[in-house]
Every structure is written in C-alpha cells, then in structure tokens.
C-alpha positions, -999 to 999 in steps of 0.1 A, spaced: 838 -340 -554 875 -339 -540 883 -350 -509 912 -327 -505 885 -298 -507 866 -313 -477 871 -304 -442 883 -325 -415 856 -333 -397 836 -338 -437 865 -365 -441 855 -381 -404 821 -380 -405 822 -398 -442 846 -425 -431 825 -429 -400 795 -431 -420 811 -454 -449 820 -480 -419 785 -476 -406 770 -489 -439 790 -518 -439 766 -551 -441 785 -570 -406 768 -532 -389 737 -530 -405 729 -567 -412 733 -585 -378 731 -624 -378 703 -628 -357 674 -599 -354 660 -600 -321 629 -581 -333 611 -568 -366 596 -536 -351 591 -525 -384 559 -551 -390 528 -548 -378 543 -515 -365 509 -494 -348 505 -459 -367 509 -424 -344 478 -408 -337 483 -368 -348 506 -357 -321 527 -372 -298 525 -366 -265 548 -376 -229 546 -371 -198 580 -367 -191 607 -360 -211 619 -385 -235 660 -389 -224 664 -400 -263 678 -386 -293 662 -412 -320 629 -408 -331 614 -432 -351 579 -415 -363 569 -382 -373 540 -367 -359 521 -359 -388 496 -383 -400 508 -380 -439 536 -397 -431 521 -432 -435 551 -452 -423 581 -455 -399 610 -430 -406 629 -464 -415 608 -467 -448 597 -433 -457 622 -430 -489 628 -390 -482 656 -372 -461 635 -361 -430 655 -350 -391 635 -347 -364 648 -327 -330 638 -343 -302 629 -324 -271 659 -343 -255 686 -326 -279 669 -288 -277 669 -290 -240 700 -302 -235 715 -279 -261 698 -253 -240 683 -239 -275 651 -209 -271 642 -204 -306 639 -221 -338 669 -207 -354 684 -227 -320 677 -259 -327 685 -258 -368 717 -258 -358 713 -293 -352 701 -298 -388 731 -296 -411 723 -279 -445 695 -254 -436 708 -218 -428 690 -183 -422 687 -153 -439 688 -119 -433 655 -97 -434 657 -60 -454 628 -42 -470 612 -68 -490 618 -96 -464 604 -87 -429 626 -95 -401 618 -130 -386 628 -162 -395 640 -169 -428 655 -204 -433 673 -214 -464 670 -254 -469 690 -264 -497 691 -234 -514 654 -226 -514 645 -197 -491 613 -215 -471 602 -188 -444 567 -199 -460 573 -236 -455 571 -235 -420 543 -258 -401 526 -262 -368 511 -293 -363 506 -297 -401 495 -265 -407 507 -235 -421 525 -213 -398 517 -174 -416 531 -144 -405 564 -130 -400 575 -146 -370 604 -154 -351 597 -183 -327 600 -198 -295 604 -234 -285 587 -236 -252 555 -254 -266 573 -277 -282 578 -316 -284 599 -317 -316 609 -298 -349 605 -323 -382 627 -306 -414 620 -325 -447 644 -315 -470 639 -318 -509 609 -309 -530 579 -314 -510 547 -296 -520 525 -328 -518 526 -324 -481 515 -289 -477 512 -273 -508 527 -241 -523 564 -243 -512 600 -234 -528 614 -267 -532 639 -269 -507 621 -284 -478 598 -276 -444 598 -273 -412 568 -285 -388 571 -278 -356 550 -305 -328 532 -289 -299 529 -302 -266 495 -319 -258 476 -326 -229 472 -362 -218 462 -386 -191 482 -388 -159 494 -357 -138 530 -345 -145 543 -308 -139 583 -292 -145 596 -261 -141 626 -243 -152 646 -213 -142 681 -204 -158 702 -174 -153 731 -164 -169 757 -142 -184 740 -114 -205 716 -106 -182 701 -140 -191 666 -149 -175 641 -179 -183 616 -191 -164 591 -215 -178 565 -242 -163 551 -275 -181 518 -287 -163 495 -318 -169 464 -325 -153 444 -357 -153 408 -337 -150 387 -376 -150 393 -409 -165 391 -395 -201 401 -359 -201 431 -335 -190 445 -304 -190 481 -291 -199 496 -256 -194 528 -245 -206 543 -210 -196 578 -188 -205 590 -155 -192 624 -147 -206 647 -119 -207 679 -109 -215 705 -95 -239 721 -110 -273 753 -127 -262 785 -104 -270 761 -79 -285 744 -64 -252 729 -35 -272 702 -57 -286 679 -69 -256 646 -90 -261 615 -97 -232 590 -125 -242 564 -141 -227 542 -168 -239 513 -189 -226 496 -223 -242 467 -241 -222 452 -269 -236 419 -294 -228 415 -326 -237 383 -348 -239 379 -385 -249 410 -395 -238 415 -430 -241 380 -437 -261 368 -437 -297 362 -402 -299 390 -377 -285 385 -333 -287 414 -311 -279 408 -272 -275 442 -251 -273 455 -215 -275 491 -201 -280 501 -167 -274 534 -153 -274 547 -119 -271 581 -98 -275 592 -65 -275 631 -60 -277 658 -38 -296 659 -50 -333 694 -57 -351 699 -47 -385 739 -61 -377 770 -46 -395 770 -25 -429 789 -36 -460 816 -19 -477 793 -11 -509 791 26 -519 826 32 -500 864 24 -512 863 7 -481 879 -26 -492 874 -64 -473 880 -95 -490 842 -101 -480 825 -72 -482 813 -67 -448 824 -37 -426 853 -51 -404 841 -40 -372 840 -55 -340 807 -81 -326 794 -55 -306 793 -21 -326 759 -15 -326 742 12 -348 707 12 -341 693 45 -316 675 33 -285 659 70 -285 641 55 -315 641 16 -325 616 -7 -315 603 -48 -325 572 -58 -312 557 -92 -322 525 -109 -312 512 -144 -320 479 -157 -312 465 -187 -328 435 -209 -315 430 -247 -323 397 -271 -320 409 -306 -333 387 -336 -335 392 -372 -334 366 -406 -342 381 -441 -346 354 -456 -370 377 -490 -368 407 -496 -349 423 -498 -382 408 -459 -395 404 -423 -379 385 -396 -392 400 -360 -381 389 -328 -383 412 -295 -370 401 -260 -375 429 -236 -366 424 -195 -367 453 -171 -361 462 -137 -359 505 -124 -357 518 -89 -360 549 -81 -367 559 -43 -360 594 -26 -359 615 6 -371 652 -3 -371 682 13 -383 699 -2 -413 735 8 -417 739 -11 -448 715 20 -466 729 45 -450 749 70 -473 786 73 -464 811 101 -466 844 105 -453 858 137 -436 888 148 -453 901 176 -422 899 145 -398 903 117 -417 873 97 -401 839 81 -419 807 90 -412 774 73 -417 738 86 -424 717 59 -406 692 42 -427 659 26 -412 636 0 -426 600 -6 -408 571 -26 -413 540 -30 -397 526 -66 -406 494 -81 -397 483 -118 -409 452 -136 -402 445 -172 -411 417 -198 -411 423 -230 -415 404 -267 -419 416 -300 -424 398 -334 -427 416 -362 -431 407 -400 -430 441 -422 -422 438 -459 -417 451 -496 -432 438 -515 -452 443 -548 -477 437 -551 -515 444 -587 -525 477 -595 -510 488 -554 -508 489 -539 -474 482 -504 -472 488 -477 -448 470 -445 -459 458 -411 -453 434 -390 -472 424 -352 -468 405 -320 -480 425 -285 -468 402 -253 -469 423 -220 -458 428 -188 -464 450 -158 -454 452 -120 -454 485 -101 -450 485 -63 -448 517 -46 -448 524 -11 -439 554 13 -427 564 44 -406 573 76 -413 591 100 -393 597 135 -387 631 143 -366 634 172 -344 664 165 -325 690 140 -338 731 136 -341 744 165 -369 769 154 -395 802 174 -392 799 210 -411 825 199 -439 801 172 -450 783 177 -480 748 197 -479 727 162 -484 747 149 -453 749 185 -429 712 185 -433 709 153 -417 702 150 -381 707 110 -381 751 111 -386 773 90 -365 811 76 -372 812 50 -391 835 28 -371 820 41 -339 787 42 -339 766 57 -303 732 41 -299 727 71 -273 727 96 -299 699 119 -291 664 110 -317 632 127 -308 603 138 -333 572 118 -340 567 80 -356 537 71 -375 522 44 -392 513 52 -432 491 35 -455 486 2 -463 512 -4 -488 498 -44 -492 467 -58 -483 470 -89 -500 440 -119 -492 445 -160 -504 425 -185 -506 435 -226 -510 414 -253 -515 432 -287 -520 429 -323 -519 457 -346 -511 466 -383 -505 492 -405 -495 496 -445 -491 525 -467 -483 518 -502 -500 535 -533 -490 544 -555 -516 558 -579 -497 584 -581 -470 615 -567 -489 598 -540 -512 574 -515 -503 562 -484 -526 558 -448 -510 533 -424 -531 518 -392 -525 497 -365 -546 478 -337 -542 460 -310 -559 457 -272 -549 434 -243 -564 455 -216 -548 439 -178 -556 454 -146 -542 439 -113 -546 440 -76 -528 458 -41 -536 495 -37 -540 495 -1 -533 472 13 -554 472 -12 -579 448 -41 -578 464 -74 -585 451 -109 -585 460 -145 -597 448 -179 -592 467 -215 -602 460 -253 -602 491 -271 -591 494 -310 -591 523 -320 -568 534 -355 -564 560 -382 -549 571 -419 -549 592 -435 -536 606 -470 -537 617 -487 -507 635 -523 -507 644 -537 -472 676 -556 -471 670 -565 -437 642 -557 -410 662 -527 -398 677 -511 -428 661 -499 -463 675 -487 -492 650 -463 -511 649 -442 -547 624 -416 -547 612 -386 -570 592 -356 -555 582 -321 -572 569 -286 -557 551 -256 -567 562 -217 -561 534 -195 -575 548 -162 -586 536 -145 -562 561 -156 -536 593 -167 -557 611 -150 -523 600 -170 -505 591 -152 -475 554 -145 -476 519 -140 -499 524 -108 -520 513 -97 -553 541 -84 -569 563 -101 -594 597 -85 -585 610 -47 -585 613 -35 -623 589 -61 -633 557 -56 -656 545 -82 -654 513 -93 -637 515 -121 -609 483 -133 -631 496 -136 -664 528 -161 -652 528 -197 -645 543 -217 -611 583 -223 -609 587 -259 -608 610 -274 -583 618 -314 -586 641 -337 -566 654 -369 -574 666 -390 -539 692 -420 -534 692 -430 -495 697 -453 -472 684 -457 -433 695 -484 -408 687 -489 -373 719 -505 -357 732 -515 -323 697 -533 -315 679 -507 -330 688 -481 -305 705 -456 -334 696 -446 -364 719 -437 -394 710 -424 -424 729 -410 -462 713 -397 -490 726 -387 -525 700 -358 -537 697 -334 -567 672 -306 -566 668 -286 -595 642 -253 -597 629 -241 -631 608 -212 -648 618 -183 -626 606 -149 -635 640 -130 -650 651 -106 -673 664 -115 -702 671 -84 -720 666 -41 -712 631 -48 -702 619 -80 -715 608 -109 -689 605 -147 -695 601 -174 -672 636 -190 -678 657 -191 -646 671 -222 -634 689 -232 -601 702 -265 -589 715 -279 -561 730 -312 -555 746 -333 -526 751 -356 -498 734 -359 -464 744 -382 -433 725 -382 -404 729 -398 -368 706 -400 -341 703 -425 -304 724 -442 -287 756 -458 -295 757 -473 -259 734 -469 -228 756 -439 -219 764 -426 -245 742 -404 -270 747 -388 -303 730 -364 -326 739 -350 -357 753 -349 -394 769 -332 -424 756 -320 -456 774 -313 -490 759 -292 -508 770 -281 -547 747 -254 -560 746 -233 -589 728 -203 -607 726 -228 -637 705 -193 -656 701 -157 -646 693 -124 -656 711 -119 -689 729 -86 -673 742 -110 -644 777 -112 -630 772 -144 -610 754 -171 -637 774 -204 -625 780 -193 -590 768 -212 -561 732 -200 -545 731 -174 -518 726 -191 -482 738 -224 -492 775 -236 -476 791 -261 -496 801 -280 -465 780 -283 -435 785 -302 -401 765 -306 -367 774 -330 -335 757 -334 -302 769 -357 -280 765 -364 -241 778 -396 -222 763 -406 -185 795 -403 -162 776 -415 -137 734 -422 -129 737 -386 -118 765 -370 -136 760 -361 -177 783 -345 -196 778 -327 -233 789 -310 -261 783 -301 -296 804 -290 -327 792 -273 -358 813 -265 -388 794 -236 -417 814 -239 -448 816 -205 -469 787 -185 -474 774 -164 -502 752 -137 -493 718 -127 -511 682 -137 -513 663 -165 -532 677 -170 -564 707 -150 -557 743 -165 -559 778 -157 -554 772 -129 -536 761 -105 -558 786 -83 -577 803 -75 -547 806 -112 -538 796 -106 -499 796 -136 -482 804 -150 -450 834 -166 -440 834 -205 -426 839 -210 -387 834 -236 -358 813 -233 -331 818 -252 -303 789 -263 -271 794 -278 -239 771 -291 -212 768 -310 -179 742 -318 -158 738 -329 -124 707 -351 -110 705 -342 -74 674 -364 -71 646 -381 -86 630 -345 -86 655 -315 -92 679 -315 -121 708 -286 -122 725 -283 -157 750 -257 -169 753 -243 -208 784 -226 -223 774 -220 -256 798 -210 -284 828 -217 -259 853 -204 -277 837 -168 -280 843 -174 -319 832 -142 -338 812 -152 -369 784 -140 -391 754 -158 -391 730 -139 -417 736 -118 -444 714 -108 -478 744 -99 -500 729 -63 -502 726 -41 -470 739 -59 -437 755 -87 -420 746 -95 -386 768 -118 -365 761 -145 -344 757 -147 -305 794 -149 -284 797 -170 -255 770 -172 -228 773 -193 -200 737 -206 -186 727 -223 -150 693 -237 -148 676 -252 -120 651 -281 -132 618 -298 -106 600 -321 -125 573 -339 -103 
C-alpha cells in the first residue's frame, strides 16, 4: 500500500496510531492495577441506571465472548450509549458511522428496502443480532431501546451461525434493574424534526423491577423534505430475582413507521446521458416518487422470556425463548427502471416512473440454553460458555399490482409504448404531485419460504499462564429451509462446522498481541445476503439443494492496549478475508461453484478518554478488495467489491469546557465507492459508484443542573451533498443535508 494514495487524515490517524504502539505508551513502568486478572465475567446484558458518560467499553454483552475485549484476539467496536447520544444518532445506519469499514446498501427488487450493511465486503443484512439472537425480517431500526451496538468484523459464523463472512452486528437492549431512575427527551429541529422519548426504571421490591422505554418521532429527511417518516415504539420490561440466584426477565418491543419511501436518484443507464459516475446529476432534493401513490409501512413485534440460575458463583445456566413477528410493506417509485425518451420538438427528457413493492412478513421462534462459567483443569484456567440454539423462521413475500386511472401523460410525440403511459414526468424535473388514482392490491405469494436450525456451539478462553492465553470457539449447525418459490417447491438442508482460535500473548497487563483464524458459512440459499430464500440466483438452474455452502475464512494479526491508566483503549489489526465456492456461470448456461472474493486490510480503533476532559471515539479502515473470480462473461474480474471504500475514517470527540459546558464533533471521510450487490465489483459495466466526501458533526451541550441537560446537533455542517447507497443497477440515493437539532434532557 502507498502512502501517497492515502488521504490525509489515513496518514494522521496511522502516525497517531504508530506512536500509540510504541512500548514507553503501552508498557508503563509501574502498573497500578491488573484488571485484567481475576476480572468478574458480565452476566447477559448490561444494564445502568444512568447513562454511562464513557466512550470505552471493555466487555461485550454477549455471554460467548468468554473474556475482556483486551484478550478476545478478533476486531470487535462496540458503541456506547454515550457516543449515539451525543452524536444525536436515531437509527442503526446512525451510529455505523462511527464504525469505519461497514457501509449500506441500496434495496431494489431482490433486496427489500431496510437495512443492508456491507462489513468488509460481505453484504450481512442477515447478520444482524438482538441480544444474541437473530434479528429476521426486513427492518430498518431504531436505537431508542438501546444500550450499545457490538460489530465483529471478519468471518464469524461460530457465534451465530449462517453468515457471509464479513462480520455482525448485535445490538444490546435496555434492561430493567434495581433502583428507580427515569429520563426524558424532547428535540426539535430543522426539517420539521420531532422526538420525544422516555426511559423509566422502577424498583417494584427488594428483587424485582420494571423498565419502560418509549419514542414518538417525526419529521422529514434532511435536505430531501419530500421523504417524511412517523414512528413510534414502545418496550416494557419485568424483572424478577434481582440480586439472587435465580433472575426472570419478561420484555416486549414494538415499533412502528409509516413514511414516504425513497428509491433516490436514477442512473444514466439506458440513456446517452453521460457522468463520470453514472448517477443522474441532479440536485439532493429532486424527488421522483408520487405522494398520490407511494407508501412504507413497517411493524416489529418481538416478545422475550429469559431465565437465569447461578448453580455456583463460578457457573450460570440460561434459558431465553424469543418469538417475533415484522412486516415490511411498501410501493415506491424507482426511477432507475423507468424507461427514458427524449423529446426531440422541445429538447427535454422524460421518464416513465418505475415502482418496486413488497409485502414481507417474517415470523421467528427462537431458544437458547447456554451454561457459561470457569473452571480449572490442572494448572489451566478456563472461562467458558456452552449452548444448544433451536429456531426457526418463515418469510413470505408478496407484491402489488395496480391499475391506473388517472396519472401524468407523456407528451404526444413520445413513442406509443411511452403516450400510453399515464405515469411520465421530466426527467430533470420530476413533480411528486402528479395526479395517481386507480386501485393497489396485494398478489400472490410469490415466496413462502420456512427454516429450521438446530445447532450446538462452544467457546472457552484458557489461560496458560500469565503472558499466553488461547481463544477457541466451534460450533455445529443442521440448517434446513423449505417452502414454495412461486410455484415451484424448493428445499435444502446442510451441516456446517464453523470454528475459531485465537492466540493471545500479553506483553504487559494492559496490552496483548493476538493471531487468530476464524471461518463462516453462507448456504446458497442467501449468497445476497439479505434474507432466507430459495432461489439460487436469476438465470440459474440449479437447485438450492443440489449446491454446497460458500466458505468464507479470515486470518487476524492485532493488537489492543489499554493506555493512560487504562482509561483508553487502542486497537490495529492486519486482516485478510477471503470468500470461496460462489454459485457463477462459467460458460452460456453452465454453473459451478467457483467464485472467489477477497478482501484485505488494516483497522485502528480508539475509544475513552485521553484526559478527564477530553473524549475520543473512532478509527480508519483500509480496505483492498477484489473480485479475485467471476462469471466468465464479466467485465469487472479484478475490480474491487461493490460497497467496500478503500479508505475509511470516523472521529468523535468532545472536551468538558467547563463542569457544565461540553463541546463535540465528529469527522468522517468514505473513500470511493463501487456500486452493486454481494459479489458485485467495480460497479458493474457501467462502473457506477459513488464518489468520496467528508462529513463533518458538531455538538455542545449545556448542564443547567443536576437534572436538565440542553444539547444542540448540527449534523453534516457543511450541508455536503453525497451519496450514501447505491446497488450499481437502478438508483442512488443521497445522504441527509444539514439539520440542526435542540433537545431538552430531565433525567431524575
């Protein structure tokens, strides 16, 4: 890698980070304090009272990680609820921003529009967690139950199975817990901007308690005020044992929206349009859905029993059962399908607006037992955690059809395919007002696909003795998916064996360097990425039963160090992830399992406090990926992957002026972007991608007392236009302009 191809802030943040590692930092003289031994292991979730003013976490909340962050040898970030509240971030795609190296995707017809995260190259929408347990569903989510988002990056299918070898994301709910706290927060702001939410805790007796948490928010995209959104959401939760030997915890989430969905801006394809990259060059806010006609509604409701029993102090048994239900359920206009034609008498382009819809429903059930402890085998220590997964899922897919009886006519010298259209407007002008009416309605089934998982999984970190320590995980999944795929029957089962280890030597209390190897899984029936189907790709013959899991493997060089009295953590990590056996086509018709991508890299993470005042949050990623084999009619073999930047930065930092007075900001650097889907690269024989930019945050805040907070949010201050999805194929949608926030918050 050249340095003269980095970017500034690449050739900072590695200097920084390469002074950092030196051994007078890392290696002080005189240790006040090995927190690392005898170090008590997390029970399931964590849980506060009030908020945590700290950016450095030090454990992750899931039980499978059997030690400290310091010694797990694997690239992992967590998001504190410190950082997403003071970044003023609402939804998930929000707070990734603080994680360097993951971007999102755009949704289109075989990808439903939610969120679609791309973590090193690997399009995970599938690998996303609550609590430790699958999240299903097309969903685009909210934060407001929220403690923390972990992102392990790199091959990872020992920790929850079927994945597409970039990486997860588990997001930590908030639980009830003894003592009485309540907050409340209302902000307002530019773009009709309005959120209201409420965090209560009640104490109920010695050993139990109650915690509700509620959001009402409205408001339109920033610089894009045709597309509005209204949520609400609601999450009680009752706690019993509290305290004792044996603990119960019985929550519900449900959340809500209905809003105007955005299928973004169109690409030049099918025109002689020309842009050097191959997006429409229209302005942020030319909108071409029809508010006569578009709709999103989405609905989450998920219920959750978890049970706790210390046999020892040194081992838990747990049992959660989890059941869900989400729908996902839109029409929206597409631009980028649209048909094109310009008018020779007046010299302007019109468009034919596409659509794409979807109707999904997905149910899960889900039950984990796990049994996580320590123990001593001669003169190895062990910090373990066994457990059995049972779950299955059903998705059903549908979408509308319409009749129009009323709509916008294309002009008269159009061609007849485009004069018999009543769904025209300019190209470059677009009017969501057009007139729409006719009649919406939902078809058939087009996927009613059901899976089943049954898997068995354990992990142990054994210490050999005070400077080396061995990290190892496996687990096995029967994984069976069955159901109709239109009309067509379809079903395939697999056994995948997933493992990991990792070895860790410790330099010093606070540091450790760490070598690790890790694999993953992708059964063929979702090589997208996105969701359960039971298809193997369009054109394809071939049954989902009859092919074999991709393979996805990552081999891991890192380092972590807690420094400046172990109040900030620093981590770097050399990776290289490589992804084999993909379905392609490697002649007129003929399939084998023979694709190959790989991605390889550097990460540097920081996190805490560099003084009492003064907090930091952040990293960069380098990322050098490749379409190593393709389809044997491709343009783009040897390109880099689709969704995955070459260079990739994110800072947050705010500094106490005063005990009253903080003051923020953040800056975040995309490198170049190729568009497409999983397994796509260079952006397609168009080469659509997105161009690199810099966003830039700011904050304050303003203690007026020991109750009521005030804090004001100008996100992306310099109104910076930029693109922050797009599949390569049908549309680009660009990312919020600047919005300016004021929120009151009472905590008590």
């Amino acid at each position: 890698m050249s340095i003269k191809n980095l970017p500034p802030s690449a050739i900072l943040g590695s200097s920084l980070a390469l002074t950092l590692v030196s051994s007078s930092v890392f290696m002080p003289l005189a240790h006040a304090q090995n927190t690392s031994e005898g170090a008590t292991q997390l029970s399931p979730v964590t849980v506060t009272g009030t908020r945590p003013d700290t950016y450095q976490t030090q454990e992750a909340s899931q039980t499978k990680f059997t030690a400290p962050l310091l010694d797990t040898p694997k690239t992992v970030q967590i998001v504190p609820q410190a950082v997403i509240e003071d970044t003023a971030a609402t939804s998930l795609e929000d707070v990734l921003r603080n994680v360097p190296g993951i971007t999102f995707g755009a949704g289109e017809g075989g990808q439903p529009l939610a969120d679609r995260p791309f973590i090193r190259g690997a399009s995970s929408g599938s690998n996303i967690y609550v609590d430790g347990i699958r999240d299903a569903g097309g969903q685009t989510r909210e934060i407001f139950n929220l403690e923390s988002v972990e992102v392990i990056k790199g091959a990872d299918s020992v920790y929850g199975g079927r994945g597409t070898g970039g990486g997860s994301i588990n997001m930590n709910s908030k639980h009830a817990h003894l003592g009485n706290a309540a907050s409340a927060n209302l902000g307002v702001g530019t773009d009709k901007y309005l959120r209201a939410t409420i965090d209560g805790n009640w104490q109920l007796s010695d050993t139990s308690a109650f915690r509700l948490n509620i959001l009402g928010a409205k408001g339109d995209m920033a610089g894009r005020d045709s597309v509005d959104y209204k949520n609400f959401g609601i999450a009680p939760t009752i706690s019993f044992g509290l305290g004792t030997p044996t603990r119960a915890s019985i929550s519900f989430y449900h959340y809500q929206t209905d809003g105007m969905p955005d299928y973004g801006v169109p690409l030049t394809r099918g025109t002689t349009i020309e842009t050097s990259t191959g997006i429409l060059d229209v302005g942020r806010d030319t909108f071409y859905g029809l508010y006569a006609r578009d709709f999103r509604k989405t609905k989450a409701d998920i219920g959750t029993i978890e049970l706790e029993h210390d046999l020892t102090d040194k081992l838990t048994v747990r049992n959660v059962t989890r059941y869900g239900e989400t729908l996902n359920d839109y029409l929206v206009t597409n631009p980028g399908d649209g048909k094109r034609w310009l008018d020779g008498p007046t010299n302007t382009w019109w468009l034919q607006r596409g659509d794409k819809s979807r109707w999904q429903k997905t149910t899960m059930l889900a039950n984990v037992t796990e049994l996580n402890g320590e123990l001593e085998t001669g003169s190895l220590k062990h910090r373990f955690n066994v457990g059995l997964e049972l779950s299955s899922e059903r998705t059903r897919n549908a979408g509308y059809s319409q009749t129009i009886t009323n709509g916008s006519a294309c002009p008269a010298s159009l061609p007849a395919s485009a004069t018999n259209s009543l769904n025209c407007t300019p190209l470059y002008n677009p009017n969501p007002n057009d007139p729409w009416s006719g009649s919406i309605d939902r078809n058939e089934l087009n996927l009613d696909a059901k899976s089943i998982t049954q898997a068995a999984y354990l992990f142990d970190s054994i210490e050999v003795s005070e400077k080396f320590l061995v990290n190892a995980g496996i687990r096995l999944d029967r994984y069976k998916v069955y159901g109709m795929n239109g009309d067509e029957y379809s079903k395939g089962s697999w056994n995948m064996f997933n493992y990991q280890l990792g070895l860790v030597y410790k330099p010093a209390p606070n540091g450790s360097i760490y070598l690790s190897y890790a694999t993953a899984s992708t059964p063929p029936n979702m090589s997208g990425g996105d969701q359960d189907s039971l298809s193997t790709g369009r054109g394809n013959p071939t049954k989902i039963g009859e092919l074999e899991p991709e393979k996805s493997r990552t081999i891991e060089l890192g380092t972590k160090w807690d420094v400046l009295n172990e109040r900030l953590s620093l981590t770097a990590a050399l990776f290289n992830t490589e992804r084999r056996d993909a379905q392609i086509e490697v002649d007129d018709g003929i399939y084998e399992q023979a694709g190959k991508t790989r991605v390889r890299g550097l990460e540097l993470g920081i996190g805490g406090q560099i003084t009492p005042e003064w907090m930091v949050y952040g990293g960069y990623t380098y990322m050098d990926s490749e379409l190593v084999q393709g389809a044997y009619d491709g343009v783009n073999e040897g390109d880099p992957l689709a969704n995955t930047p070459k260079h990739s930065f994110s800072l947050w930092s705010t500094y106490k002026m005063t005990p009253a007075l903080t003051i923020g900001g953040g800056a975040y650097y995309v490198g170049k972007t190729y568009g497409g889907n999983q397994g796509g690269a260079g952006g397609g024989t168009n080469e659509v991608y997105m161009p690199a930019y810099w966003r830039f945050d700011a904050m304050a805040s303003y203690q007026v007392n020991k109750n009521l907070g005030l804090q004001l949010n100008v996100l992306n201050l310099t109104d910076k236009e930029y693109y922050s999805h797009t599949n390569g194929v049908h549309h680009a949608d660009f990312g919020p302009g600047r919005q300016v926030i004021l929120s009151a918050n009472l905590r008590y």
